[in-house]
Phi, psi and omega in degrees: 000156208223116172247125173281126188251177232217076196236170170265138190261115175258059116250006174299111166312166192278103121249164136320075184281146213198059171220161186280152177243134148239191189316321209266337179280313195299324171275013097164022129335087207267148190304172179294312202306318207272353116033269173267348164285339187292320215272001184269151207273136178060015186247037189299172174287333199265349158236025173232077191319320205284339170301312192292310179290322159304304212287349200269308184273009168259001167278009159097034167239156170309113145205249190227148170216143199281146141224121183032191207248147171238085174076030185095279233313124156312131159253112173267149208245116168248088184154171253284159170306315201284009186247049180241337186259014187260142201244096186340305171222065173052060154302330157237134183221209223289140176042021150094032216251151183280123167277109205336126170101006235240148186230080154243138182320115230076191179280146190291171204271147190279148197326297166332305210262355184267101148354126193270047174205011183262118208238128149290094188318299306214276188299336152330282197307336138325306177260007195226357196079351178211153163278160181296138189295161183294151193265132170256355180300338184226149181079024197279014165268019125295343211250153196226129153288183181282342169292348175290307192223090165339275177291330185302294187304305194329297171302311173285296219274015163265346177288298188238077176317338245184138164300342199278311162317314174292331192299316200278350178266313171320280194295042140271310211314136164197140130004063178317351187256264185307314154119030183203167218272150191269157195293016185193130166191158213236140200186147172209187211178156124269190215258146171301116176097009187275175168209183175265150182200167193314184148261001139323352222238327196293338229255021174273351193288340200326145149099185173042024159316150183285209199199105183239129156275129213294161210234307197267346182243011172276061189339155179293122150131342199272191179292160127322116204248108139312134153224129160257131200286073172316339166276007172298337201285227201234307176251016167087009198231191131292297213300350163305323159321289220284318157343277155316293185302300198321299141351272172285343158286320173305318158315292163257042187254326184089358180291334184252125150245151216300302172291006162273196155212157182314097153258157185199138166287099165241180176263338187120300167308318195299314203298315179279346167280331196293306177330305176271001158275345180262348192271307179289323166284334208065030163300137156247161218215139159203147188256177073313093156237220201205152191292358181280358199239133184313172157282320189297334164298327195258002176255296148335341185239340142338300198286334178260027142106359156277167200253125197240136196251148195215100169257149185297180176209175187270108192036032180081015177241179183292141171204184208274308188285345147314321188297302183297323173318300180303354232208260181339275167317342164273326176316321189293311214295297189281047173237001189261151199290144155116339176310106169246099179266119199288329159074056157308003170266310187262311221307130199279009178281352178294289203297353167279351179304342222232335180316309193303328184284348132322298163285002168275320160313289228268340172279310178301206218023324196065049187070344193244116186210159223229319201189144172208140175218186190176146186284171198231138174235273185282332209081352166311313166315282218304303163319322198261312166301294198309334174286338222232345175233001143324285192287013154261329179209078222271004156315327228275137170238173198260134186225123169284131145216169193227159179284108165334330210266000176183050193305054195299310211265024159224062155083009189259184199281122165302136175224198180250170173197187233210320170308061196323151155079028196188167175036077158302346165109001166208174204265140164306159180266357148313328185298151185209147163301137193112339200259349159264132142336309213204147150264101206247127181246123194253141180297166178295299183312328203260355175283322182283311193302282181294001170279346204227355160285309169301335189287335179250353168234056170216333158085047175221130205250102184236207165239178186316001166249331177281335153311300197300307192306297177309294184315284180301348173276323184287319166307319176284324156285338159296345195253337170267353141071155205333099168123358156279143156226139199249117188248125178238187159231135179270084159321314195206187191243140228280338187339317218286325222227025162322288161333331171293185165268359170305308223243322203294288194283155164356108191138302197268188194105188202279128160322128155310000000 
């Protein structure tokens, strides 16, 4: 990053500047005027240092340019044609807006020529640790990348690597008149520590979701209701965690080699994450699901280069013997040599995938979280948090929740639903007595009906298990009352299930 200092040239002469800037100088052109000021009898670059010093940087090279009178003063510039239209004390002031009070010779600078990026820096950079981004709504045929000026960014962002370095130059800057920093400046960098890096690399996007709290469906008087957003993640789901470990403990365990490939049976999240973890490896991947599982999942996991096998279901719903079909064909699959079947049900590298999502609860929270809870598919989520914020906190409790329509893991009978990704209709083989408190069961109704409340008065879009996730955290903060927090997950993201009866069926449309 590049901050533009300020310096006094004492060989400059006292002059008085006085020409229009437009668009073809600020990209590193010189204008039709000064054009024609080069072409006037005695106004050459070779008797005008300061002209001479502009003539350097309008050929799209480093060098020094005069911008406006500072005290009588030449202010000399080391940097880009565009910092010529930036003004000591505010020909430009915030987002490029004129600064009150602001006085100088001549005609004012035309609409055009005011930079779409100038902050009072100084005190940004104070109160916030960084400067503020460049604003592109306006003026955005002014604003420039490092592609624009090659040797220039290169050569600054080897000078100030870092926001912190532009932070420490900035408060040198200060005002020869005034003692204090000028009201404007301009810049840019990559981000401290960046590089170029494989494509391997998107799967660092893995993580670290915000943590929101919920505002408008939480009644007065209950707990506070967390939500971690998940969908935030790369392909919109959790399971990109799961994913990710699953992937890589097989790699180096040597069970996966880059030239075998990935079977694995899904509902669909697990399938599109495993898709953009093998897509980033260069793995290949077939899936097994079913027609009972949106499109859009089963389009999403194609589109990132698997090959996806589609078994019918009973009207489109989830049921145990759907389940087992599916379990069986990828078992027939993974008998072919070179096969790493991830088994997202046994594999125990799944539930460490979720540690990080544990330790991320427990740092936002600051520790003080009262309860987390979460539906059960495989249990691998529930398995991995639970472990990891137990030994942190064993007060803390685990609340399960399950499909009403097929309540296995508190005795009730399998059935179909309607809730992707949960209740397979028999108990995981992760599951262990003990590891939930409380079991909480929710209906397909009432998970789309509060699935389609956050989206509109919490403005957070999620799919039919982040309803059901929702429903058991608020039973659980009404019974822990005012000054508790209940921490859940926005499982996915609403995209997967636009095509479904969530975003489709009865129920939706404009709020009365």
């Amino acid at each position: 990053m590049v901050v533009q200092q300020n310096r006094i040239d004492p060989e400059a002469p006292r002059v008085r500047r006085n020409r229009h800037v437009d668009g073809a100088h600020l990209r590193g052109t010189p204008s039709d005027q000064e054009q024609r000021n080069e072409g006037r009898a005695g106004d050459s670059d070779e008797a005008d240092p300061i002209r001479q010093r502009a003539s350097r940087v309008g050929g799209g090279k480093r060098g020094t340019n005069d911008i406006g009178n500072a005290g009588g003063r030449a202010i000399d510039h080391d940097g880009p044609p565009w910092i010529d239209v930036l003004r000591d004390r505010g020909a430009t002031g915030h987002l490029g807006r004129p600064d009150r009070g602001f006085r100088r010779s001549g005609p004012p600078l035309p609409a055009r020529a005011r930079p779409c990026g100038a902050y009072p820096a100084p005190r940004a950079f104070r109160n916030h640790g960084h400067p503020p981004p460049i604003d592109v709504r306006r003026n955005s045929d002014l604003c420039w990348t490092p592609h624009d000026w090659p040797s220039w960014g290169g050569a600054a962002s080897d000078r100030l690597p870092s926001w912190s370095a532009a932070e420490t130059q900035v408060r040198e800057i200060r005002n020869p008149r005034v003692g204090r920093p000028p009201r404007a400046v301009f810049a840019f960098a990559h981000p401290e520590g960046y590089r170029v890096r494989s494509a391997a690399a998107i799967l660092h996007a893995v993580g670290n979701t915000p943590l929101v709290e919920l505002r408008r469906v939480v009644p007065h008087g209950h707990a506070r209701v967390l939500v971690k957003v998940e969908s935030h993640n790369p392909t919109g789901s959790m399971k990109d965690r799961m994913a990710v470990a699953v992937i890589d403990g097989a790699l180096a365990s040597g069970k996966l080699t880059p030239s075998g490939f990935v079977v694995e049976y899904t509902g669909g999240s697990t399938g599109t994450s495993l898709a953009f973890v093998c897509a980033a490896r260069g793995i290949a991947l077939t899936i097994i699901t079913a027609d009972a599982f949106s499109r859009e999942k089963r389009d999403h996991m194609r589109a990132l280069g698997a090959e996806v096998i589609e078994l019918e279901s009973e009207g489109g719903r989830t049921t145990k013997e759907l389940i087992q079909r599916m379990i069986a064909r990828a078992a027939e699959i993974s008998a072919t040599p070179g096969a790493f079947f991830a088994d997202q049900f046994r594999n125990p590298d799944a539930s460490g995938g979720y540690a990080s999502l544990a330790r991320e609860v427990w740092e936002q929270t600051e520790g003080r979280i009262d309860a987390f809870v979460q539906s059960v598919g495989t249990a691998q989520c529930i398995t991995g948090v639970s472990d990891v914020l137990r030994a942190l906190a064993p007060t803390i409790r685990i609340v399960a929740v399950e499909p009403s329509e097929s309540a296995v893991l508190s005795g009730g009978p399998a059935g179909a639903h309607k809730i992707e990704g949960v209740g397979p209709g028999f108990v995981p083989p992760r599951w262990r007595d003990g590891l939930a408190d409380e079991i909480f069961r929710v209906s397909t109704a009432e998970a789309m009906e509060m699935t389609r409340r956050l989206a509109r008065e919490e403005a957070i879009f999620g799919g039919t298990s982040s309803g059901a996730n929702v429903i058991a955290a608020l039973r659980v903060a009404e019974r822990i009352g005012p000054g508790g927090t209940v921490v859940t997950l926005i499982c996915d993201s609403g995209l997967k299930y636009l095509s479904t009866e969530l975003y489709t069926g009865p129920g939706n449309g404009p709020v009365a």
